[in-house]
C-alpha positions as CSV (number, residue, x, y, z in Angstrom):
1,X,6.3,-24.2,-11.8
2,X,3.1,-22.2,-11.5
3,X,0.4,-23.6,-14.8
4,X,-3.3,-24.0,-15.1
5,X,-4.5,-27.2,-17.2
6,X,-8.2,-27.5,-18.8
7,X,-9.5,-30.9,-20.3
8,X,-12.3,-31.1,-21.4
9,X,-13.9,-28.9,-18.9
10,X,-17.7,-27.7,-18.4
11,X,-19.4,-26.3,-16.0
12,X,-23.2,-26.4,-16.0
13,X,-25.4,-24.1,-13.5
14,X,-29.2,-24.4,-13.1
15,X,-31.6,-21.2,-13.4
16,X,-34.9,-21.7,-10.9
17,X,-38.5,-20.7,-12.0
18,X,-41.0,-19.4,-9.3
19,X,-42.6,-22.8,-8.4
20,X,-38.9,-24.4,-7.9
21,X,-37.8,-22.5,-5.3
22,X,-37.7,-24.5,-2.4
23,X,-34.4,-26.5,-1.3
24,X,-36.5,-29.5,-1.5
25,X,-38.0,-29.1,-5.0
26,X,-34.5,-28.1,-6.3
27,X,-32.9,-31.0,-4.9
28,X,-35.9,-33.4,-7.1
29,X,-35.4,-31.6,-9.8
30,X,-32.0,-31.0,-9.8
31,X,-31.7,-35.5,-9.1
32,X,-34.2,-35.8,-12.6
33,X,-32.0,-32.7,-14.5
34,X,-29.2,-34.2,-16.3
35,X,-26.9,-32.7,-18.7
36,X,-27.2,-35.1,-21.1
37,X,-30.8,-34.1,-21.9
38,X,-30.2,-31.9,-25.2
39,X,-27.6,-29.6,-25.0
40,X,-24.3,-29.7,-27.3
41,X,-23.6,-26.4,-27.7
42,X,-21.4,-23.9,-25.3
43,X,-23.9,-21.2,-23.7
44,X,-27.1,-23.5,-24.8
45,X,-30.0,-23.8,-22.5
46,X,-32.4,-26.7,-21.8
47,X,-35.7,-26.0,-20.1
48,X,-37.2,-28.4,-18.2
49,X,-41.3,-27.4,-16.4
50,X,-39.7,-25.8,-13.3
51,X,-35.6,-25.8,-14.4
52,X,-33.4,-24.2,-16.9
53,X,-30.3,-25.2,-17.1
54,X,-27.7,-23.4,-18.4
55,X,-23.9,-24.9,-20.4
56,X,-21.8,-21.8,-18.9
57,X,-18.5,-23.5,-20.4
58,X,-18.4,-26.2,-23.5
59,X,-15.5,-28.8,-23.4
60,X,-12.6,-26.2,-22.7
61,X,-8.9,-27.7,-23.4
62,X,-6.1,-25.5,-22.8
63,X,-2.8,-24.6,-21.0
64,X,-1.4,-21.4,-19.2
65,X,2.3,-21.9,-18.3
66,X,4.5,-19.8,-16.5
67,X,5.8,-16.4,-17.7
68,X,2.2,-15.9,-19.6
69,X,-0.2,-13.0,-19.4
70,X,-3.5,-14.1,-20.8
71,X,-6.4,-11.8,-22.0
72,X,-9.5,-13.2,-22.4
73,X,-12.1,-11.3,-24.5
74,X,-16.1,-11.4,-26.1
75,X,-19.0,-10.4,-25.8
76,X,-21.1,-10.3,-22.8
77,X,-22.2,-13.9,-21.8
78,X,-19.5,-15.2,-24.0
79,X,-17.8,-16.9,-20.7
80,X,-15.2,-15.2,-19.9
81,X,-15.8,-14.1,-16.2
82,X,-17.6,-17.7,-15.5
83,X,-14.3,-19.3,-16.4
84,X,-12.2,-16.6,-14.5
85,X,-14.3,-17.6,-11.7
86,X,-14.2,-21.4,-12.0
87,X,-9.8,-20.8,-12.2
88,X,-10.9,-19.2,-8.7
89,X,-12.5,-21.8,-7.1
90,X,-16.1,-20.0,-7.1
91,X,-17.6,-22.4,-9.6
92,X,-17.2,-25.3,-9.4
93,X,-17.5,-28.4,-11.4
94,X,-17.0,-32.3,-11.7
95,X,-17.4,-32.3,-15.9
96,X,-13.7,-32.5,-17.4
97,X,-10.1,-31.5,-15.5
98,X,-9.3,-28.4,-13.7
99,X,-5.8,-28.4,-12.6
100,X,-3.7,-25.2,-11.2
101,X,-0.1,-25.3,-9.4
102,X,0.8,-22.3,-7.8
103,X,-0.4,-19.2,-5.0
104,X,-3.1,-18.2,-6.4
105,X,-5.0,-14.5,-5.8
106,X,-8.7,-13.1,-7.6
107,X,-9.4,-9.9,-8.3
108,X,-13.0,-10.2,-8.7
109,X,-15.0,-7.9,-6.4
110,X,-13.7,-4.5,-4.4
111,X,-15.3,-5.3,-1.4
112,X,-14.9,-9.4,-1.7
113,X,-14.5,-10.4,2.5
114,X,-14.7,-7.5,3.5
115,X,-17.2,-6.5,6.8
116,X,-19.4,-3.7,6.5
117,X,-19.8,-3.4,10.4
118,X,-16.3,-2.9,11.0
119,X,-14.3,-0.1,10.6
120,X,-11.7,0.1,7.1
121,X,-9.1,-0.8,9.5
122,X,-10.5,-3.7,11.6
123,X,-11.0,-4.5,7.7
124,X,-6.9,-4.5,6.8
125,X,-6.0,-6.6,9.9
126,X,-9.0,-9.3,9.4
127,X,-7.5,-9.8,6.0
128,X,-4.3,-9.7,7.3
129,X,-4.8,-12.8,9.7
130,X,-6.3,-14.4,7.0
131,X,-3.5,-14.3,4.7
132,X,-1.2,-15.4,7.9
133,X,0.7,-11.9,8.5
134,X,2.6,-11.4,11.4
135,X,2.0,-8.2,13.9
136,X,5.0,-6.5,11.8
137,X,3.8,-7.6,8.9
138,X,0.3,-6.6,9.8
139,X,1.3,-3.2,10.5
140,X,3.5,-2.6,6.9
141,X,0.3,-3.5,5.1
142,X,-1.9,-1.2,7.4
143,X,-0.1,1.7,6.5
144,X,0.5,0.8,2.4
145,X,-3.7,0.5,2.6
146,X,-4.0,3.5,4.5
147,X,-2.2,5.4,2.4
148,X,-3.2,4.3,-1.1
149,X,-6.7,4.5,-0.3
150,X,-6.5,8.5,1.3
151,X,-9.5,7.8,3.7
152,X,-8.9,10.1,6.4
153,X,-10.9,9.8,9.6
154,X,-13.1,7.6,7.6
155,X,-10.0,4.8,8.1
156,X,-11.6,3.9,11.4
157,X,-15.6,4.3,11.0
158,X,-17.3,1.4,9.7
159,X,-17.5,0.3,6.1
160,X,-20.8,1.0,5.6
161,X,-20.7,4.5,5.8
162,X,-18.4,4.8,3.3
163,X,-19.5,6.2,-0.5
164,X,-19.0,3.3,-2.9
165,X,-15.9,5.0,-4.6
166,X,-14.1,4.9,-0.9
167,X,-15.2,1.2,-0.3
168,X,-13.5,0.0,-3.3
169,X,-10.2,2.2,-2.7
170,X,-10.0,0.2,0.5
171,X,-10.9,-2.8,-1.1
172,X,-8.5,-2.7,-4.5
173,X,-5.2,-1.5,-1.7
174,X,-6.3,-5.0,0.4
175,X,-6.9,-7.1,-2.9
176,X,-3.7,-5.9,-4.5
177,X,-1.3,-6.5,-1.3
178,X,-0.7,-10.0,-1.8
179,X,2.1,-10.9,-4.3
180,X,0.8,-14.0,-5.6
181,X,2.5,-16.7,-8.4
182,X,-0.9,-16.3,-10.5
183,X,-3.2,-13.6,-10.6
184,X,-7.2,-13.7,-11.4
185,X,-8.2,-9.8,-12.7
186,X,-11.7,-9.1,-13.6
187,X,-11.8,-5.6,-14.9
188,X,-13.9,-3.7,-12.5
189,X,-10.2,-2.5,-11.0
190,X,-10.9,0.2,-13.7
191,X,-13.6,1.7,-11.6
192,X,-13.4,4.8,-10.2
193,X,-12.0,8.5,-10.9
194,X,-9.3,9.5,-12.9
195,X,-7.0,10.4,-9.8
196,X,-7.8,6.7,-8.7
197,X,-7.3,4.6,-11.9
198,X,-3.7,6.4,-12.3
199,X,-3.2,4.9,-8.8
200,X,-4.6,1.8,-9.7
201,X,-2.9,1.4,-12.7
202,X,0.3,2.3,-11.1
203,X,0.1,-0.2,-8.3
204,X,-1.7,-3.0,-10.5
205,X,1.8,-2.5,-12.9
206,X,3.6,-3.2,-9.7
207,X,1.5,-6.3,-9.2
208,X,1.5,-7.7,-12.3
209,X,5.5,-7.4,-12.8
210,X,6.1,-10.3,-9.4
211,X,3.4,-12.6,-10.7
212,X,4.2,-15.6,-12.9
213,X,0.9,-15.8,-14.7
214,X,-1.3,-13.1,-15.0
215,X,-5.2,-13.8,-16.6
216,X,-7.2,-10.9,-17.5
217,X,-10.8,-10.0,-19.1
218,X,-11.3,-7.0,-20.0
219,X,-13.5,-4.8,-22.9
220,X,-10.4,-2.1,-23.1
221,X,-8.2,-3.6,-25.9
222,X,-5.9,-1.4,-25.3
223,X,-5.2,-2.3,-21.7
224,X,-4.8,-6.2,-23.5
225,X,-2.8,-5.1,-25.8
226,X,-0.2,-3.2,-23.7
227,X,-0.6,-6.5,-20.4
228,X,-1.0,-9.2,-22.2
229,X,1.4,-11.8,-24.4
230,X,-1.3,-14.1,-25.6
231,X,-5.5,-13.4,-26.1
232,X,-8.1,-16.3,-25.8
233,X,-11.3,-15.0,-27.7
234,X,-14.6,-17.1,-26.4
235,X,-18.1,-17.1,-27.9
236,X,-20.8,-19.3,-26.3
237,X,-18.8,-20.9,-23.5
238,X,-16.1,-22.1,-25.8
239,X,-13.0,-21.0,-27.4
240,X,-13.2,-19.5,-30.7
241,X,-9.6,-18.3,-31.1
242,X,-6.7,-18.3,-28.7
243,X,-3.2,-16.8,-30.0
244,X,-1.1,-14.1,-29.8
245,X,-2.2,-10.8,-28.9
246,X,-1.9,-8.9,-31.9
247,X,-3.4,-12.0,-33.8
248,X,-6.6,-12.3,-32.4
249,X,-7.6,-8.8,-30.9
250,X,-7.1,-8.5,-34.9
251,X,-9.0,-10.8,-36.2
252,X,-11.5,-9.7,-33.1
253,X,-11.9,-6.0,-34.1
254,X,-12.5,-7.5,-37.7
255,X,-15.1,-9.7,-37.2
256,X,-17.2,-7.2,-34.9
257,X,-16.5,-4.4,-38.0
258,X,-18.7,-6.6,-40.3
């Protein structure tokens, strides 16, 4: 069954000052940094003379099981899209457990993989080898793409003459083909103009129905309230509350009232 399992995870990046910026002086100082040198706290920093380094996540212990769609909400820096991103794969780290079973599929970036220099659909059948689509296959998923994103002509000039909003229709149809066990959403999927978030929102409710765990982070309550069975609230790269949805997008909107 599809789960993601936390013990006692951290994650831990370094942040360079101008006169470490060689691979060599990183690698000296990142040998002498250790994490053990002062911080306790989620989201603390240490400075060293050419090194900060920076305690993204703090000791996270929790469980996602199948059947669960989970919101994670805070303020910016709070750790939400660092730990969407370590669930990924992006970050990673060797502090604590990170365990998922299960297909798993990010929604992190409209134009993640994609190649500027080709055209939008040199673009769908790249990703579709890489996802292991036959030529049938292939050519289903060139036409939903082509026509979700309503590119035109522009379907077969390169990517990098397309607007920004026309880069990430192509690249939300691609990221939202798959039909993955658990799905990874940042919320820029709400970019866009109106005709194209009722789109999105449309096919993302598609989406979200076949997977068996969804996570989320998102700034629109709403959006968490109507997706999402269960909300984990983080401050500092920890957990400060993590219950159901109505519960803590409560006691959330409450304690930013004060």
């Amino acid at each position: 069954m599809p789960s993601i399992r936390l013990l006692d995870f951290s994650l831990i990046y370094p942040m360079f000052h101008g006169s470490a910026r060689s691979f060599k002086k990183s690698l000296l100082k990142g040998v002498r940094s250790r994490i053990g040198e002062g911080q306790s706290v989620g989201g603390s920093i240490v400075s060293q003379s050419d090194t900060t380094v920076v305690l993204a996540l703090s000791n996270l212990t929790l469980s996602i099981n199948t059947g669960e769609r989970v919101g994670l909400i805070g303020h910016n820096g709070a750790g939400k899209s660092t730990l969407l991103r370590a669930l990924a794969g992006i970050y990673e780290s060797s502090l604590g457990v990170l365990h998922i079973e299960g297909d798993l599929h990010a929604l992190l970036s409209p134009q993640a993989g994609m190649n500027i220099e080709l055209t939008g659909r040199e673009n769908i059948r790249l990703y579709a080898r890489y996802i292991g689509l036959d030529g049938k296959a292939t050519s289903a998923l060139e036409a939903d793409v082509e026509a979700f994103a309503e590119l035109g002509a522009f379907l077969d000039l390169p990517v990098r003459l397309y607007s920004s909003g026309m880069a990430v229709r192509l690249g939300f149809g691609l990221a939202t083909a798959p039909r993955p066990e658990i799905l990874l959403m940042d919320e820029w999927f709400m970019a866009g103009d109106s005709h194209f978030q009722e789109k999105a929102h449309q096919r993302l409710t598609r989406l979200i129905e076949h997977v068996r765990i969804l996570v989320i982070t998102s700034h629109s309550l709403p959006i968490l309230r109507k997706w999402c069975t269960r909300i984990i609230w983080m401050e500092g790269g920890r957990v400060r509350m993590d219950g159901p949805t109505e519960t803590v997008i409560n006691a959330y909107e409450a304690f930013n009232k004060v």
